[in-house]
N, C-alpha and C positions, 0 to 999 in steps of 0.2 A: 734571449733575443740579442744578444751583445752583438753576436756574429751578424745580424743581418744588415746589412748595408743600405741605408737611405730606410725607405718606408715599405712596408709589405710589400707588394706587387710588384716595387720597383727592384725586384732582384734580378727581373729583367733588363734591366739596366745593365748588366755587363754581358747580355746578350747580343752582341755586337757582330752583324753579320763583314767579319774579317774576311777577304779574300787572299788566296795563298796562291801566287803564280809570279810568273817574271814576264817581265818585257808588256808590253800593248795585251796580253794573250790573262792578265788577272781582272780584267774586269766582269770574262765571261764565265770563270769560277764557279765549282757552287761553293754556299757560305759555307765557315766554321760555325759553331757554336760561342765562343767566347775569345778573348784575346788570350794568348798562353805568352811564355819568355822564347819561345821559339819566332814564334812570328815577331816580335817587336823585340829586334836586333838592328844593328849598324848595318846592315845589306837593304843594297833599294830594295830587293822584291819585301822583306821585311815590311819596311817603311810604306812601297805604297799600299800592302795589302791591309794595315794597320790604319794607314790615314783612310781606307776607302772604305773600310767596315764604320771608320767613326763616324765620318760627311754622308753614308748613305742613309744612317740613320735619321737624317732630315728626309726620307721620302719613305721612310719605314710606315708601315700599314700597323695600328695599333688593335688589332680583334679585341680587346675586351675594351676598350674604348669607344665601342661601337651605340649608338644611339640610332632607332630609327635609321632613318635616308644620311643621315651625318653620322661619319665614318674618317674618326680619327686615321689620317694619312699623310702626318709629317708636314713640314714646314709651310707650305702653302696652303694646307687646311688652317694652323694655325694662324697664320695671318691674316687668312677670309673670317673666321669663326669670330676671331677677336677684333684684328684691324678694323674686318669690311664689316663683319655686321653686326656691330653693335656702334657705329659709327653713323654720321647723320647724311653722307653723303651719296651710299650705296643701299639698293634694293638689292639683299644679295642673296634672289636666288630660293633656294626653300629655306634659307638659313632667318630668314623674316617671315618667315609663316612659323616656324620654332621660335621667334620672338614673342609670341603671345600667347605658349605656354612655356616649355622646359627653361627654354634659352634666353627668358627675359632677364633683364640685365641682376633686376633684385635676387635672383637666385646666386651672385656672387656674394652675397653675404650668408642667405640665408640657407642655404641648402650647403656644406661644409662636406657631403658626401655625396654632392650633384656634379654630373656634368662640366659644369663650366669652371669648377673649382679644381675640379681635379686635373682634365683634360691636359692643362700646359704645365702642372708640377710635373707629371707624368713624364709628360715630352724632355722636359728640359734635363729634369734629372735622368732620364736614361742618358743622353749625351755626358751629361758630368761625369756621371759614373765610370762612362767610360773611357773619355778622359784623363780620369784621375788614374784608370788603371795602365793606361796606356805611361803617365808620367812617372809612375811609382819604378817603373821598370828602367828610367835611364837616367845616369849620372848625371846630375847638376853642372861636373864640369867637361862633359862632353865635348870634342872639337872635331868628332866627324860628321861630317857632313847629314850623312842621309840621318843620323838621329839627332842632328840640330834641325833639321827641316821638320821632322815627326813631334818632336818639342815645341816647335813653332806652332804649327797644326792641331796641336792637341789645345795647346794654352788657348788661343785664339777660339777652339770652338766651346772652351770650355766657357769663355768668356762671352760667347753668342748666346748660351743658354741662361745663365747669369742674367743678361740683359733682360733676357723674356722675362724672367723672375721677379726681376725689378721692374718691371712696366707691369703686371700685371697682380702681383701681391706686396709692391711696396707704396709709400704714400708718394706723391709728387716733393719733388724737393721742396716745397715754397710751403709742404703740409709738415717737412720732416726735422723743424726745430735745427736748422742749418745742418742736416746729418745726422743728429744722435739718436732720433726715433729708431726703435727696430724694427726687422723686415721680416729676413728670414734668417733659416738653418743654415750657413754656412759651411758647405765642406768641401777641401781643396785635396785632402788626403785619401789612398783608397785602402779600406781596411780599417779608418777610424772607427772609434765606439760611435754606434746608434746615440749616444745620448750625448743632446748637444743639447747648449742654448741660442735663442738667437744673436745674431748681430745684429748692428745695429748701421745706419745707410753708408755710414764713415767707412767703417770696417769692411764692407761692401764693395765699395764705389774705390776705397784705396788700394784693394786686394789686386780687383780687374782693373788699372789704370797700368798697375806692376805687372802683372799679366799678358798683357796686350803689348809693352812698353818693350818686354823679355821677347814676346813673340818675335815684333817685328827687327831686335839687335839678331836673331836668332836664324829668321828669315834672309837677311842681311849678310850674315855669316855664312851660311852653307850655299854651296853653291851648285843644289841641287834646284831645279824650278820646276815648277805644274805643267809650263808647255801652254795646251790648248785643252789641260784639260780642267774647264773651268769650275767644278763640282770642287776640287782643292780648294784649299785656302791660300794664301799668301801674305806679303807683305803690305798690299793695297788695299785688301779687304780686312788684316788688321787696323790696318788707320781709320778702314771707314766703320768697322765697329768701333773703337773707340771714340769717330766722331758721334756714333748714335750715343752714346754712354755716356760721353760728356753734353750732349745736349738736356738728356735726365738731369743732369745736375746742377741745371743751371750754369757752367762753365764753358762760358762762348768764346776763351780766348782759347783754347783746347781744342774744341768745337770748328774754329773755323779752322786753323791752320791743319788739322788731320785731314779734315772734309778737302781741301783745297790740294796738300799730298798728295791722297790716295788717287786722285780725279782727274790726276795729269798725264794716263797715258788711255785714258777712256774719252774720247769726244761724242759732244751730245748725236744722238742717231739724228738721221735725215727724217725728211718727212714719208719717202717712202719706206724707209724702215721703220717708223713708226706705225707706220697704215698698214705692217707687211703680216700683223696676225699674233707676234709674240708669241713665235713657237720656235723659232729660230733664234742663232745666237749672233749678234753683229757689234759690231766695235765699242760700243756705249757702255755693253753689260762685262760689269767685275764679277760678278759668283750667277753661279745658275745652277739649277738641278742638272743630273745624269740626264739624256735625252732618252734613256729607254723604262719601260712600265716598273723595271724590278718587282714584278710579281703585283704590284697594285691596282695594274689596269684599269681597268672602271673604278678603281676607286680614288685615283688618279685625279690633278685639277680640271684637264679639259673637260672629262664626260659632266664633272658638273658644273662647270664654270665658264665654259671655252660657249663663244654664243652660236656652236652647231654640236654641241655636247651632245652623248649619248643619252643622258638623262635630259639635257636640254630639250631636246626633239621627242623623247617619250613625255615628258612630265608637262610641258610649256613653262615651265618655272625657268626665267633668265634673270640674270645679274643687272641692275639699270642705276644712271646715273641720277638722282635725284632731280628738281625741277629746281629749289634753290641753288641750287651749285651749275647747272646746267646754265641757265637763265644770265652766265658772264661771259659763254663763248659768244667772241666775235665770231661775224658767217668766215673773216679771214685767215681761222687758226683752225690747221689742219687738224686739231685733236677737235673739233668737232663734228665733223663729218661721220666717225666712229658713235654714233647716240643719234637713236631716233628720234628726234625733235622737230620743229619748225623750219632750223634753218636746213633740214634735209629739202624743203622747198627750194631755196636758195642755192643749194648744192646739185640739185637736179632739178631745174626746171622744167624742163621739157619733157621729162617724166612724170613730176607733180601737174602739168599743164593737161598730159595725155589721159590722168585720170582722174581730173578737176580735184585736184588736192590744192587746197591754201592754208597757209601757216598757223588763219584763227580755225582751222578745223583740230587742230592740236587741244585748242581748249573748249569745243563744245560735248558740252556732257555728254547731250543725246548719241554718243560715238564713242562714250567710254565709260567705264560701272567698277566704281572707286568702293563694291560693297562686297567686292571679295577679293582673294588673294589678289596683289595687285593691283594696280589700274589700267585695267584692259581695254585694249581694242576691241568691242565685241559687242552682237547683236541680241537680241530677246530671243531669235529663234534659233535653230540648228543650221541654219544657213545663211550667212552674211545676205544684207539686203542693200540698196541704194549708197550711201556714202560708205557703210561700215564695210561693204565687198569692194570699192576703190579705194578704203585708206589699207585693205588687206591686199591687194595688189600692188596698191605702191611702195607696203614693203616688202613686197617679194623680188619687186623688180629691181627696187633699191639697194638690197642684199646682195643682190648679184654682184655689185661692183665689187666686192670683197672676196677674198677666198674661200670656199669651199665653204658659205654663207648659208642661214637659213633654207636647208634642202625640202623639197615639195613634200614630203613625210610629215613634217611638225607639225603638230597634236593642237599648236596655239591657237592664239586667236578668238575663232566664234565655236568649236566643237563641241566645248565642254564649260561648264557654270565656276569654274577654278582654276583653269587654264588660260593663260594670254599673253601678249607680249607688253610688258609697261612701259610709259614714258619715258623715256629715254636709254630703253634698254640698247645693249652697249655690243659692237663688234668689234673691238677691243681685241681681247681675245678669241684666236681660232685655232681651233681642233687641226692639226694635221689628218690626213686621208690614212688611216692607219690602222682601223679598222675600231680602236678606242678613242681616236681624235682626240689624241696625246696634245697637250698643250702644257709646257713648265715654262712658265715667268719669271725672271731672274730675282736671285736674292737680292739682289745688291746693283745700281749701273751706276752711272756717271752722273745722271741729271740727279738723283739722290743726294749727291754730295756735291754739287751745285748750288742745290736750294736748303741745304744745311750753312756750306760757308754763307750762302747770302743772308740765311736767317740769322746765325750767330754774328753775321756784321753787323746788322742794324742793331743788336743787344750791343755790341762793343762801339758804335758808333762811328762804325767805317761805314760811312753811306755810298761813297767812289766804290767800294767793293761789292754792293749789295747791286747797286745800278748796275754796275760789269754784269754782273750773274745773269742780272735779268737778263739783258741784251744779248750775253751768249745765246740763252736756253731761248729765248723767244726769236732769235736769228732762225729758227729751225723750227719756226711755232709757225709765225704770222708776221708775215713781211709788213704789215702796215700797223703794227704795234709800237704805242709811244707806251711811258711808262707814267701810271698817274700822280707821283708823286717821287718824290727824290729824297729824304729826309722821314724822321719822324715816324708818328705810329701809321702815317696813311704807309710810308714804304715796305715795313712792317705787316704791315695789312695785306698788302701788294703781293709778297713772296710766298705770304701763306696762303692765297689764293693761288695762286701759282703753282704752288706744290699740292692744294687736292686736288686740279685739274690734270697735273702733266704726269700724279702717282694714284689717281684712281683706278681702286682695283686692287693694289699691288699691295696692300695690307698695312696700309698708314694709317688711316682715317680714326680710328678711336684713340690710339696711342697718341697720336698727336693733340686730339684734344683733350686728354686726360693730361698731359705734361701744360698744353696750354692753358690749365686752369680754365676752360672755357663752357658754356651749358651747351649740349644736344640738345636737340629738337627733331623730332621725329614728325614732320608735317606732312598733312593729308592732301590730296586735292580740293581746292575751292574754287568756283566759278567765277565767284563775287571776289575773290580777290587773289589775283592772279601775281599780285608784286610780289606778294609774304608766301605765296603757297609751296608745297611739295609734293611728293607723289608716292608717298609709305600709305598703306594700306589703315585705316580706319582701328583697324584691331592693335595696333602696335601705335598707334598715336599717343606721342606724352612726352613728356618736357623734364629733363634730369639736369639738376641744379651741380656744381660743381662738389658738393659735398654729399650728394648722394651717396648712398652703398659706400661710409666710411672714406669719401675721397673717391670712389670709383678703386678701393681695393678689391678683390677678391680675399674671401676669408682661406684662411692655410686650409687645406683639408685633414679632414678627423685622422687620418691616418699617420701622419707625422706625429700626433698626439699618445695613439695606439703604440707608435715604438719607442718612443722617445718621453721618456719621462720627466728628464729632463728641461725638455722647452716650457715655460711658462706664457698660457696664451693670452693670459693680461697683459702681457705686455708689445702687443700687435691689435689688441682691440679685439679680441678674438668673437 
């Protein structure tokens, strides 16, 4: 087994669909099989068909990852699976109907050849792998161009996989003995022996610092650039992974000034870009997906995520903002208008007026049945009656303001005893007309690294800089927004609210409060008490303490164990 690279399965890892072409005309390629020394040479066409194989594999479709309706498919699946739904802010989808069997959170420990434990080793190490084989092939003292930009590219994404690694099977810094706890397998070389030991968060966290640091001298130096094609990496989305990487680590003076670099030729979107679907690319956003299927089609974020998804309109299972989190938009900030709630009254009067809709009908029970998936809109019988057939009207009519919104086909509602649309389910994201109602949300935009620097201010105690952040990003929020506090833990308070409002959805939501040291809560609907309540389904109700499942690690999977004789699993908690 010496020969085999990383962990069984993962020999797919340098399966790297590389495209071979010149000019505009290599994206339409069909793939190679693997990266060779031919393709990863000092010639652009080299270079980009080298960097396009490596960044596609963020929307690469994983077939034996396959689970049920969840269907490993590259970066924004992992950010829904992990960010959104195991997170307390998001209903996401059937991803919370798998919460209360395969997907629940306790199977990060206990299941070591489940699902959830494998799924993002998987992921990430296929990127390293190749990676690493991509760097193995060029001289360290390089000074042409296109293979210091492929240099750059490589490190950088080598370093986005790393991260995943670390948020999801390392401890929180504040768990990891100031760094010397170990994490994982370590490998930066391609072709080293299988048998390794772990590292340890230092070794880690010092590796990728240097990494990302090389990336962007590297980026800086060649004076070859992406263009417009934003699926690349660059110099600004190195800064801004390395502001996510030093937020892991508690290092907020790092943290802000990357965050605040990277963010200076991105300004926050307007509000009709915001409102505009997130399927399109505009000024805000630094990395985003290809804009076309690359073979994953339906397997794709829209059809399950986009709220006129393919699956969305067969299954009625949609994505919804919780009722805690919900319950802080003012009627004045345009990112509420996007979540079926109350102040959808507010927002359309005279549509709520037309079908006697009011705001307390949001929380009368007799209108919604919290005893199955979801909490639905829906009646006893097969056919909406009295209130439950005008609060299904008014979101039909309501949808329409949006694009290519809720189409008269969906399955939701009152049809079926498991199907409906929940409390604050989200039009957020929208499908384009495309026949899979394509929708790719960006990696990476501007207001990200906005409410990073603002976060890591108030940790370094620039509160003038945290106040700025806000005022920016809520310049573009809600014109009659004051900020409730300026100092301290409420400002503190402040920015993180801020940030699961202005990035729900987008795959923050658990990681962040796994690094926050902070407990989930998965809350049901109550009638009787509408201040504390939520709107997760009954079956997945429950309260996870900050030390849960090891800290909220996942355990390594068995499989690193099968090749590597090497690692000792005492020493991760195994």
């Amino acid at each position: 087994m010496k020969n085999r690279y990383i962990i069984g399965s993962l020999a797919v890892a340098l399966m790297t669909p590389a495209l071979v072409s010149c000019g505009d005309d290599f994206l339409s390629e069909e793939p190679q099989t693997s990266i060779s020394s031919v393709t990863v040479n000092s010639s652009e066409e080299g270079a980009n068909a080298a960097v396009t194989g490596l960044v596609r594999q963020m929307q690469r479709q994983f077939d034996d990852l396959k689970n049920g309706n969840l269907n490993a498919s590259g970066e924004t699946f992992f950010a829904n699976v992990y960010g959104e739904g195991l997170g307390p802010d998001n209903n996401a989808s059937e991803i919370t109907r798998y919460l209360a069997s395969g997907c629940k959170p306790a199977n990060f420990r206990y299941m070591n050849n489940g699902w959830w434990t494998v799924w993002m080793y998987n992921y990430a190490y296929s990127i390293i792998g190749s990676a690493n084989s991509i760097l193995s092939n060029i001289n360290d003292e390089t000074t042409n161009d296109n293979e210091l930009w492929l240099k750059a590219s490589a490190l950088t994404m080598r370093a986005h996989a790393y991260t995943r690694l670390m948020q999801v099977y390392a401890p929180r810094w504040i768990d990891s003995d100031n760094g010397n706890k170990y994490c994982i397998v370590f490998r930066i070389k391609s072709g080293e022996p299988n048998d390794k030991q772990f590292s340890t968060c230092n070794e880690v966290y010092d590796q990728l610092y240097n990494d990302l640091n090389e990336a962007i001298a590297c980026f800086e130096r060649s004076s070859k650039k992406r263009g417009d094609q934003l699926f690349f990496v660059d110099e600004n989305v190195a800064r801004g992974l390395l502001a996510r990487l030093a937020l892991l680590k508690d290092d907020y003076q790092t943290a802000q000034k990357m965050a605040h670099d990277a963010r200076q030729d991105y300004p926050i979107m307007s509000e009709k870009d915001y409102l505009s679907g997130f399927s399109t690319v505009n000024d805000e956003w630094m990395w985003a997906p290809a804009m076309d299927p690359l073979g994953v089609y339906y397997w794709g974020f829209g059809p399950h995520y986009a709220c006129n998804g393919h699956y969305v309109k067969s299954w009625g299972y949609s994505s919804s903002m919780e009722y805690s989190l919900y319950k802080h938009f003012k009627e004045t900030d345009v990112r509420s208008q996007l979540y079926f709630g109350p102040l959808c009254v507010k927002h359309a009067p005279e549509m709520a007026d037309k079908f006697g809709i009011t705001e307390e009908d949001f929380f009368d029970p007799s209108l919604y049945s919290n005893q199955t998936y979801l909490v639905s809109i829906t009646g006893s019988g097969s056919k909406p009656k009295g209130k439950n057939k005008a609060m299904w009207d008014f979101i039909k009519e309501y949808g329409k303001r949006f694009a290519s919104l809720r189409p008269e086909d969906i399955k939701g509602i009152y049809p079926t005893n498991s199907k409906g649309i929940a409390f604050g389910v989200h039009f957020k994201f929208q499908g384009l007309p495309d026949g899979y109602t394509s929708c790719w949300p960006p990696y990476m935009r501007g207001a990200e690294m906005l409410l990073i620097e603002a976060e890591a201010a108030c940790h370094n105690g620039d509160n003038a800089t945290a106040v700025n952040c806000l005022k920016e990003l809520m310049a573009k929020r809600d014109p009659n927004y004051t900020i409730p506090a300026t100092s301290g833990t409420a400002l503190l308070d402040e920015v993180k609210l801020q940030r699961r409002l202005e990035l729900w959805g987008e795959g923050f939501n658990w990681f962040d409060y796994k690094r926050w040291n902070e407990v989930i809560e998965f809350k049901t609907f109550d009638k009787n008490n509408i201040e504390n309540m939520g709107s997760f389904p009954p079956t997945v109700a429950a309260t996870y303490q900050p030390d849960f499942m090891n800290g909220w690690r996942a355990a390594i999977p068995q499989r690193e164990f099968t090749y590597n004789k090497t690692a000792d699993p005492s020493l991760v908690d195994q």
